[in-house]
BADOGU-457345 format. One record per residue: x, y, z of N, C-alpha, C, O in turn. Coordinates in pm, whole numbers, padded with zeros to 5 digits, always signed. Example, Ala and Ser with C-alpha at 12.3 -4.5 7.8 and 13.67 -1.06 7.14 Angstrom:
<sites>
+01319-00569+00780+01230-00450+00780+01320-00330+00780+01424-00332+00846/+01285-00225+00708+01367-00106+00714+01290+00003+00787+01341+00114+00804/
</sites>
This chain:
<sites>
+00083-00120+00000+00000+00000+00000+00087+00126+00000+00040+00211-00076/+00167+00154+00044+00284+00224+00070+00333+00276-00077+00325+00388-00128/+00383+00161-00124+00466+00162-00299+00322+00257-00369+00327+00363-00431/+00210+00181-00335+00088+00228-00397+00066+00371-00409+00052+00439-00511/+00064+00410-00275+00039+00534-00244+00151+00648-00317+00109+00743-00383/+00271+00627-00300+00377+00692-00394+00367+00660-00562+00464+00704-00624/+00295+00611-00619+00305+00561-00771+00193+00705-00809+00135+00779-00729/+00195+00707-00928+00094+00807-01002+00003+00705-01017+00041+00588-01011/-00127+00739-01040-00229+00642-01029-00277+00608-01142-00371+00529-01144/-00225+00658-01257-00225+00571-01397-00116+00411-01370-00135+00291-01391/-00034+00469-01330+00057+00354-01324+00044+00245-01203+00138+00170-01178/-00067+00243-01137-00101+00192-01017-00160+00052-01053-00125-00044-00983/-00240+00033-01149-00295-00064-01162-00218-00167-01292-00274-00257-01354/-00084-00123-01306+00033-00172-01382+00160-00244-01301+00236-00328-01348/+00161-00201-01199+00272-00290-01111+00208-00253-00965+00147-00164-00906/+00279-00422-00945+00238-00469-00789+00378-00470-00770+00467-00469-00855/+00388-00473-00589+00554-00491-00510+00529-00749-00531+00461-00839-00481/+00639-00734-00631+00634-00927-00558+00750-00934-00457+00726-01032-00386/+00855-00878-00421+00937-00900-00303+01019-00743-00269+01061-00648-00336/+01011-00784-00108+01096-00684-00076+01205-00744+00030+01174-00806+00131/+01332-00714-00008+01437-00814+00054+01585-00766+00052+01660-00768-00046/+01618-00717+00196+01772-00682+00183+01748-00592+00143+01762-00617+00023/+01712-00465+00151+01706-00354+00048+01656-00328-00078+01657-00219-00135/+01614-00430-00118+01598-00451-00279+01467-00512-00292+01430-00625-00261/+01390-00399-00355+01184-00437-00404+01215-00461-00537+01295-00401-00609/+01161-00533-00555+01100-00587-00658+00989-00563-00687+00905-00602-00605/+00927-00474-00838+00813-00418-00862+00778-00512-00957+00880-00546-01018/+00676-00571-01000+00623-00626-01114+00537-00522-01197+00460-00449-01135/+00545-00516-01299+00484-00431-01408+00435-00535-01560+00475-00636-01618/+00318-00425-01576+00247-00503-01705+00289-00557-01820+00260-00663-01877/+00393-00430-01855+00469-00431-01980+00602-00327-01998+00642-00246-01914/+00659-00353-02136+00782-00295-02116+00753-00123-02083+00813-00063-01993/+00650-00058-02175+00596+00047-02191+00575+00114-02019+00624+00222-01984/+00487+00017-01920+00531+00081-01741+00614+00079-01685+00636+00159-01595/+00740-00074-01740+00834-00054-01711+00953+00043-01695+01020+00063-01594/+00965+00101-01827+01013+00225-01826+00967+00386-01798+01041+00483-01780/+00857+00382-01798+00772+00526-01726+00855+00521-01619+00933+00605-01573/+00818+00375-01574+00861+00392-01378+01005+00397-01369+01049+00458-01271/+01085+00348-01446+01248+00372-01455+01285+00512-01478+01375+00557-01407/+01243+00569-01545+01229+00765-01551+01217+00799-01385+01319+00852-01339/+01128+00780-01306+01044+00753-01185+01125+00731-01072+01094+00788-00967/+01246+00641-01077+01301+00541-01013+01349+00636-00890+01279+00642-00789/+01457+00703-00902+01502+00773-00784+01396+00889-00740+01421+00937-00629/+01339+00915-00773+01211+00993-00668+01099+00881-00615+01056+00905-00503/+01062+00799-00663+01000+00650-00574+01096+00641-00467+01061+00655-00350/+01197+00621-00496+01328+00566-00391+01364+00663-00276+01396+00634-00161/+01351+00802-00341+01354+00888-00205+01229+00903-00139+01246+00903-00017/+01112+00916-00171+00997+00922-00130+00957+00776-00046+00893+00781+00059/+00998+00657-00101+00972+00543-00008+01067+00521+00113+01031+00470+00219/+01200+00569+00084+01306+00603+00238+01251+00653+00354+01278+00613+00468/+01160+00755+00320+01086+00861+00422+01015+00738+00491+00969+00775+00599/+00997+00635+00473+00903+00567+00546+01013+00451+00606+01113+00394+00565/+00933+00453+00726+01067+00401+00852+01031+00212+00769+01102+00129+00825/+00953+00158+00673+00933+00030+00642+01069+00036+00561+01163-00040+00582/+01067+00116+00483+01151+00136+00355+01311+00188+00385+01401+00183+00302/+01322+00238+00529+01445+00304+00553+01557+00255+00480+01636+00330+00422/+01568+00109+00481+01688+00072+00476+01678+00013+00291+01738-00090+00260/+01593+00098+00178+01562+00084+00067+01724+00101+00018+01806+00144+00098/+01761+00065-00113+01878+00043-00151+01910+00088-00310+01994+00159-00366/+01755-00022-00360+01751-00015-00524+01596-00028-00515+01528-00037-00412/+01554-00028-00651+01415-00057-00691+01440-00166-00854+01496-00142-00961/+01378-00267-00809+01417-00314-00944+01289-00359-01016+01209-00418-00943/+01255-00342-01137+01142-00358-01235+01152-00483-01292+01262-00515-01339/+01029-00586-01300+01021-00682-01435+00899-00658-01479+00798-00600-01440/+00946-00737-01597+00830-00731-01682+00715-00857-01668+00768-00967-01686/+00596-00861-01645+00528-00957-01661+00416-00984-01730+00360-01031-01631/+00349-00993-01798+00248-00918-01841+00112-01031-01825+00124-01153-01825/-00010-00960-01812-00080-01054-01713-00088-01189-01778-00023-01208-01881/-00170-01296-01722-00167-01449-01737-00269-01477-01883-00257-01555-01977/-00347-01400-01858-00533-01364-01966-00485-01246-02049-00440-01139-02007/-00496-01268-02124-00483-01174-02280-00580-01119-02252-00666-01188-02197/-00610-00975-02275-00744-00948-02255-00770-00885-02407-00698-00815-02479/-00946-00956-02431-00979-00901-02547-00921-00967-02706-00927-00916-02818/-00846-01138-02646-00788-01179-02741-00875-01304-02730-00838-01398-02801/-00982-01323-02653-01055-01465-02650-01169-01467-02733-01252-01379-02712/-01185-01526-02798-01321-01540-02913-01285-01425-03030-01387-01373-03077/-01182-01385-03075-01136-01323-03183-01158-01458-03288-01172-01574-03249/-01158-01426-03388-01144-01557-03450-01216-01492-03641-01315-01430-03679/-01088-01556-03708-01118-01487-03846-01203-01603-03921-01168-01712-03876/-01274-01612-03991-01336-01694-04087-01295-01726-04238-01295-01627-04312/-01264-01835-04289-01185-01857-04355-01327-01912-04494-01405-02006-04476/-01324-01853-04577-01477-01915-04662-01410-02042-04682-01304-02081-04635/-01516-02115-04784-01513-02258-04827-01426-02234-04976-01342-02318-05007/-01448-02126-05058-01348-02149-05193-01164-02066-05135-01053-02097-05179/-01201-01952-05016-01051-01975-05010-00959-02130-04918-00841-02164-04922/-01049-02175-04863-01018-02372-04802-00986-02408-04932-00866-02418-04957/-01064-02430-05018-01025-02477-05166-00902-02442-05222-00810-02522-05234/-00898-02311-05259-00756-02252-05335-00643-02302-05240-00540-02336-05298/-00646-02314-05099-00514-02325-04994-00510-02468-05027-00402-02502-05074/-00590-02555-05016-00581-02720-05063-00558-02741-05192-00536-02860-05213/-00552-02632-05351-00500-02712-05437-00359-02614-05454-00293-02618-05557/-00328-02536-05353-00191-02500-05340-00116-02568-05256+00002-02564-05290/-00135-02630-05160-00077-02767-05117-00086-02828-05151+00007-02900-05116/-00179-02902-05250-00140-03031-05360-00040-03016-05455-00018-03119-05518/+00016-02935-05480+00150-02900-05556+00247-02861-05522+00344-02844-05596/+00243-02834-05392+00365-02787-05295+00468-02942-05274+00418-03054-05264/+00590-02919-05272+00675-03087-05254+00719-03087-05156+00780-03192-05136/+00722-02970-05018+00802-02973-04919+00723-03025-04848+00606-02998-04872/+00746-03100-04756+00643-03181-04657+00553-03070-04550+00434-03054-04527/+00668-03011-04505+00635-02909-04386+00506-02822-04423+00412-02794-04348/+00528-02779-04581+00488-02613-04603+00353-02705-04639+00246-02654-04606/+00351-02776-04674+00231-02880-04714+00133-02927-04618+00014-02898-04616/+00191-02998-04546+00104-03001-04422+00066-02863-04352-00025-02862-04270/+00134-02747-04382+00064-02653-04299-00076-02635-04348-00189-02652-04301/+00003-02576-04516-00132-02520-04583-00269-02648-04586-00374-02629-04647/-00243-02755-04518-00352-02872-04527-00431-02882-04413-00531-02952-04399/-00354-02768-04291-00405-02757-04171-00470-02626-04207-00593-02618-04205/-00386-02512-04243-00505-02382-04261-00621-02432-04354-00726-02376-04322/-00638-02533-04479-00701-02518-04556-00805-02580-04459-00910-02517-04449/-00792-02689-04389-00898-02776-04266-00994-02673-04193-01098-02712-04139/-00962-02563-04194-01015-02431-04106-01119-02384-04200-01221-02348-04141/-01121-02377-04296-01216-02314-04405-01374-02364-04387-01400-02483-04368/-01460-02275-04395-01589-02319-04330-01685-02398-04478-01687-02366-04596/-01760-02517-04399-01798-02586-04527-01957-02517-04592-02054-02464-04538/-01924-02550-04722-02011-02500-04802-02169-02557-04728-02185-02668-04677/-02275-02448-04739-02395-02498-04706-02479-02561-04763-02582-02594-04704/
</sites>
């Protein structure tokens, strides 16, 4: 709550404290983009968290990157592939000789939605 209270409150809901140890916090942040705001940030967090008799013996502040577990806004995206472009990708893998590039295009062409 502390770290909290010293952060700007855009950047509040972008990094949590995961350890504080020996002098040395560890901030977790969303992405590289808060990461570095807060590295601009770094020595005025650091003097401002000293003032507090928890933090006295503060040393460094160190940043990672984590970015959350849930994609957000990336679930049920999903492109539709018609039934004649399935077709064109399956008789362009029937003439393809490399095994790899072949089986791909035989997996995208599998995606193509069937004719009604």
């Amino acid at each position: 709550r502390l770290v909290e209270s010293q952060l700007q409150p855009a950047a509040r809901e972008h990094c949590h404290v995961a350890s504080w140890r020996e002098g040395s916090l560890l901030l977790i942040v969303t992405d590289g983009h808060w990461a570095t705001r807060l590295r601009y940030q770094q020595k005025r967090l650091q003097r401002q968290l000293q003032l507090f008799d928890e933090f006295a013996s503060l040393t460094r502040i160190l940043f990672k990157v984590q970015p959350p577990t849930v994609q957000q806004g990336a679930a049920g995206h999903t492109i539709s592939l018609s039934s004649d472009a399935g077709a064109t990708i399956q008789a362009t893998a029937d003439g393809i000789t490399d095994p790899n590039l072949r089986a791909a295009l035989e997996r995208l062409a599998a995606h193509a939605k069937p004719k009604d």
